[in-house]
C-alpha positions in Angstrom: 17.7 38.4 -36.5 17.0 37.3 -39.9 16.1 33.7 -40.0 19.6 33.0 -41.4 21.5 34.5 -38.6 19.0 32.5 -36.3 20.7 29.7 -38.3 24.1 31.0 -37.9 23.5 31.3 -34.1 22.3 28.0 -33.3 24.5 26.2 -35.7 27.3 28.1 -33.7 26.1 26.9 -30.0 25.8 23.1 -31.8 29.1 22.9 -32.7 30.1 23.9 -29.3 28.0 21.5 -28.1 26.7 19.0 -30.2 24.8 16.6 -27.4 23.4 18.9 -24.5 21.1 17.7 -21.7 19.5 18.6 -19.1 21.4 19.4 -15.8 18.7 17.8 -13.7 19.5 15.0 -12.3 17.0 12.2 -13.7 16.8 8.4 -14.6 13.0 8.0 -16.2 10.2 10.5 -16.8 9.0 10.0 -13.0 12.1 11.8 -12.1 12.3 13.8 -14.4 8.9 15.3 -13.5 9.6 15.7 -10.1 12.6 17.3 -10.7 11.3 20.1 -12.9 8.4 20.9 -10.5 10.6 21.1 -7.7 12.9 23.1 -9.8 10.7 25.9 -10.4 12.1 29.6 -9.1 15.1 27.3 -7.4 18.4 26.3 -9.1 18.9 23.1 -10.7 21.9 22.8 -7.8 19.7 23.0 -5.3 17.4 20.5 -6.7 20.2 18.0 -7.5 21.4 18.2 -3.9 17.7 17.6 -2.3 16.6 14.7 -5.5 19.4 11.9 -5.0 17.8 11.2 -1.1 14.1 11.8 -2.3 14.4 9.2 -5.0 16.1 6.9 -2.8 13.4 6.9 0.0 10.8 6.8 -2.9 11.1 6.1 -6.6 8.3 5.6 -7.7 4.6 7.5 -7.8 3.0 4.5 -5.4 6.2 5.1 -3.4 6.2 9.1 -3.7 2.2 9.2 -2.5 3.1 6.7 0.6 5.6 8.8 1.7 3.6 11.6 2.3 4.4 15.6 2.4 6.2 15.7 5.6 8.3 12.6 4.1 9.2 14.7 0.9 9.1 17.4 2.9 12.3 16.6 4.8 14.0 15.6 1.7 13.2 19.3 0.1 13.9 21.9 2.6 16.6 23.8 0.7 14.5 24.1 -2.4 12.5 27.3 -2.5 9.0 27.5 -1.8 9.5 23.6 -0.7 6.0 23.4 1.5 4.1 24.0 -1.7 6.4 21.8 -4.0 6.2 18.9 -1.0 2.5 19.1 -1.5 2.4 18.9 -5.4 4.9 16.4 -5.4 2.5 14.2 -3.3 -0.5 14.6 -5.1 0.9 14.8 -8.7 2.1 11.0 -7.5 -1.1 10.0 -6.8 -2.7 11.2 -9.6 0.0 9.0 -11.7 -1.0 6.1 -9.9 -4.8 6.8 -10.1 -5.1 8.0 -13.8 -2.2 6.7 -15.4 -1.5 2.9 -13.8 1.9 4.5 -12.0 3.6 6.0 -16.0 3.9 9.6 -16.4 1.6 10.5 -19.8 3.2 11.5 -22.8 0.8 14.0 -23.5 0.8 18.0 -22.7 -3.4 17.9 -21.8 -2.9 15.3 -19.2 1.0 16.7 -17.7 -0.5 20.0 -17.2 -3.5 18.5 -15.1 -1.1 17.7 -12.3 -0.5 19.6 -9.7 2.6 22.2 -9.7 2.4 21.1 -13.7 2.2 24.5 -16.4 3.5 24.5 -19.9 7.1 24.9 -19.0 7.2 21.8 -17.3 5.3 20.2 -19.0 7.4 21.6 -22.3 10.6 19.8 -20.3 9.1 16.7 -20.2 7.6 16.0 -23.3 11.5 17.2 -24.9 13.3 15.4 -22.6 11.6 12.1 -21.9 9.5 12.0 -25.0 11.7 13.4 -27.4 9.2 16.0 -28.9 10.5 19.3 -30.1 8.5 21.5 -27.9 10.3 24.8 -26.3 10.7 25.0 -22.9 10.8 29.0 -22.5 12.5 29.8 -18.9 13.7 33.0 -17.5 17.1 32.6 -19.3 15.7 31.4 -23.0 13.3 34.7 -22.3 16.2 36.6 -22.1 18.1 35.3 -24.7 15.4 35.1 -27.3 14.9 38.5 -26.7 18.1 40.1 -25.9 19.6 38.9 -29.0 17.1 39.2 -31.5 16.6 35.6 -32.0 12.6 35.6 -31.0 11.8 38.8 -29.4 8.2 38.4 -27.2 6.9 40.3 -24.2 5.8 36.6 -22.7 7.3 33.7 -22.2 4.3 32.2 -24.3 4.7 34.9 -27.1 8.8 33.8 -27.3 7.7 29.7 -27.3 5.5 30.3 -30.6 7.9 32.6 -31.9 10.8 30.5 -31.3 8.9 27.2 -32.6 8.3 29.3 -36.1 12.1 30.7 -36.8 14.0 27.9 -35.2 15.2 25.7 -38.3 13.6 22.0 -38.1 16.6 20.5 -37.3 17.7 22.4 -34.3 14.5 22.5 -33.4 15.0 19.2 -30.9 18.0 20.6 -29.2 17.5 24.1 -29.2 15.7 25.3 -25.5 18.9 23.0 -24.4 21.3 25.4 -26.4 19.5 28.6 -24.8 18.7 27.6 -21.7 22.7 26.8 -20.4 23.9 29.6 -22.9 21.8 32.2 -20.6 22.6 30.3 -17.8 26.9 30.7 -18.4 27.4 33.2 -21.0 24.5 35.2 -22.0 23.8 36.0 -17.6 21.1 38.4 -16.5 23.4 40.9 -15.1 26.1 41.2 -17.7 26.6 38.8 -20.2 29.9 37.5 -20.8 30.0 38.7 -24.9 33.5 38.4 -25.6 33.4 34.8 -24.9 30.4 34.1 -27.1 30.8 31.5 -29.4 27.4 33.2 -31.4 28.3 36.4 -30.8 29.0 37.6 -34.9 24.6 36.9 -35.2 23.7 38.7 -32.5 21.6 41.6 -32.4 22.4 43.1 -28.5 23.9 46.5 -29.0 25.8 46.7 -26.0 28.3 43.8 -26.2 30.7 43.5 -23.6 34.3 43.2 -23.2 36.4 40.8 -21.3 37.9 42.5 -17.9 41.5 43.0 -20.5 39.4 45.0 -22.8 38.8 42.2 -25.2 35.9 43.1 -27.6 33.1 40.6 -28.5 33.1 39.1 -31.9 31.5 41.1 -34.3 
C-alpha cells in the first residue's frame, strides 16, 4: 500500500469504529496485565470467562502472590497452557509488590522483566493502560499487515516497526485496536470475509472474496 491508502484504510476502520477497546475484561493496569499474559495462545473468551472469579478471590498483586498457583490455578483451568500461566501470574505479582510498592510500571524495560511478560504484552499495556502509541503485533495484526499490504514483515517484530513508520500520527493510538478485531471478524485466517470489508477499495490481497450470493468485494 502506498502510505495514502494506508490512510484510506485506517480512516475507513475509524469511521466504523471510532472508540475501540480492548475485549479483555479489565478495571486498572493490574488486570489488565494479568489478563494479557493469561491471554496468550488462548482466546480473549476464554480468558473473560476464567478473570471475573480470579479477580474476585484476589485483586490485587499482595492478594494475587497470597493466593498462590494452585489458588490461581483453579481459577484458570480452561485457559491454555494454564499451569505455566498460574505460575507467571504468581510470581509476576510478587515481583509488583517487591519492585514496584504493589503498581504495575509504566515502562516497557521493567514490564518485560516479569514473568510470562514479552513485547506484545507489554506493547498492550503500555497502549491500553498508559495511553502510549505502541503496536501490539498479534497473530491477526500479522496477518493483516501483511495480507493487505499495509506493513508487510516476515516477523511480528519486522511488522511493529514497520507499522509504527507508515501508520499516520493520529491513528497511530488506535490503530493495533483497529487490526487486531478487524482480523479477528472480518479479515479471519481461513477466509476473510472481503465483501463485507468496510477497507476493502485500499487493499492490496489479490484474492478477494465474495459473499456466499456471489457478492464481490469492494474494489
Amino acid at each position: 500500500m502506498t502510505l495514502a491508502e494506508v490512510r484510506g484504510f485506517l480512516g475507513a476502520l475509524q469511521r466504523a469504529n471510532p472508540d475501540p477497546r480492548s475485549e479483555l475484561a479489565h478495571v486498572d493496569p493490574f488486570s489488565l496485565l494479568v489478563a494479557v499474559v493469561l491471554s496468550a495462545q488462548a482466546t480473549d473468551v476464554s480468558v473473560n470467562r476464567a478473570t471475573p472469579a480470579l479477580f474476585a478471590a484476589a485483586p490485587t498483586p499482595a492478594a494475587m502472590a497470597a493466593l498462590g498457583v494452585d489458588g490461581v490455578a483453579k481459577h484458570i483451568r480452561g485457559i491454555g497452557l494454564w499451569q505455566g500461566k498460574a505460575r507467571n501470574v504468581v510470581e509476576l505479582s510478587r515481583l509488583l509488590v517487591e519492585r514496584h510498592g504493589g503498581a504495575v510500571p509504566a515502562e516497557r524495560e521493567a514490564l518485560e522483566a516479569l514473568p510470562g511478560v514479552g513485547r506484545k504484552t507489554a506493547n498492550v499495556v503500555l497502549n491500553v493502560a498508559f495511553g502510549e502509541s505502541t503496536m501490539a503485533v498479534d497473530t491477526h495484526v500479522f496477518r493483516v499487515a501483511n495480507r493487505t499490504g499495509i506493513a508487510p514483515g516476515a516477523t511480528p517484530r519486522a511488522v511493529e516497526d514497520a507499522l509504527l513508520r507508515r501508520v499516520p500520527k493520529e491513528f497511530l493510538r488506535n490503530a493495533h485496536h483497529w487490526l487486531i478485531l478487524h482480523g479477528r471478524y472480518v479479515c479471519k485466517a481461513r477466509t476473510p470475509e472481503c465483501w463485507r470489508c468496510v477497507a476493502a477499495e485500499w487493499c492490496h490481497y489479490a484474492g478477494k472474496t465474495k459473499a456466499p450470493g456471489g457478492k464481490a468485494a469492494k474494489r
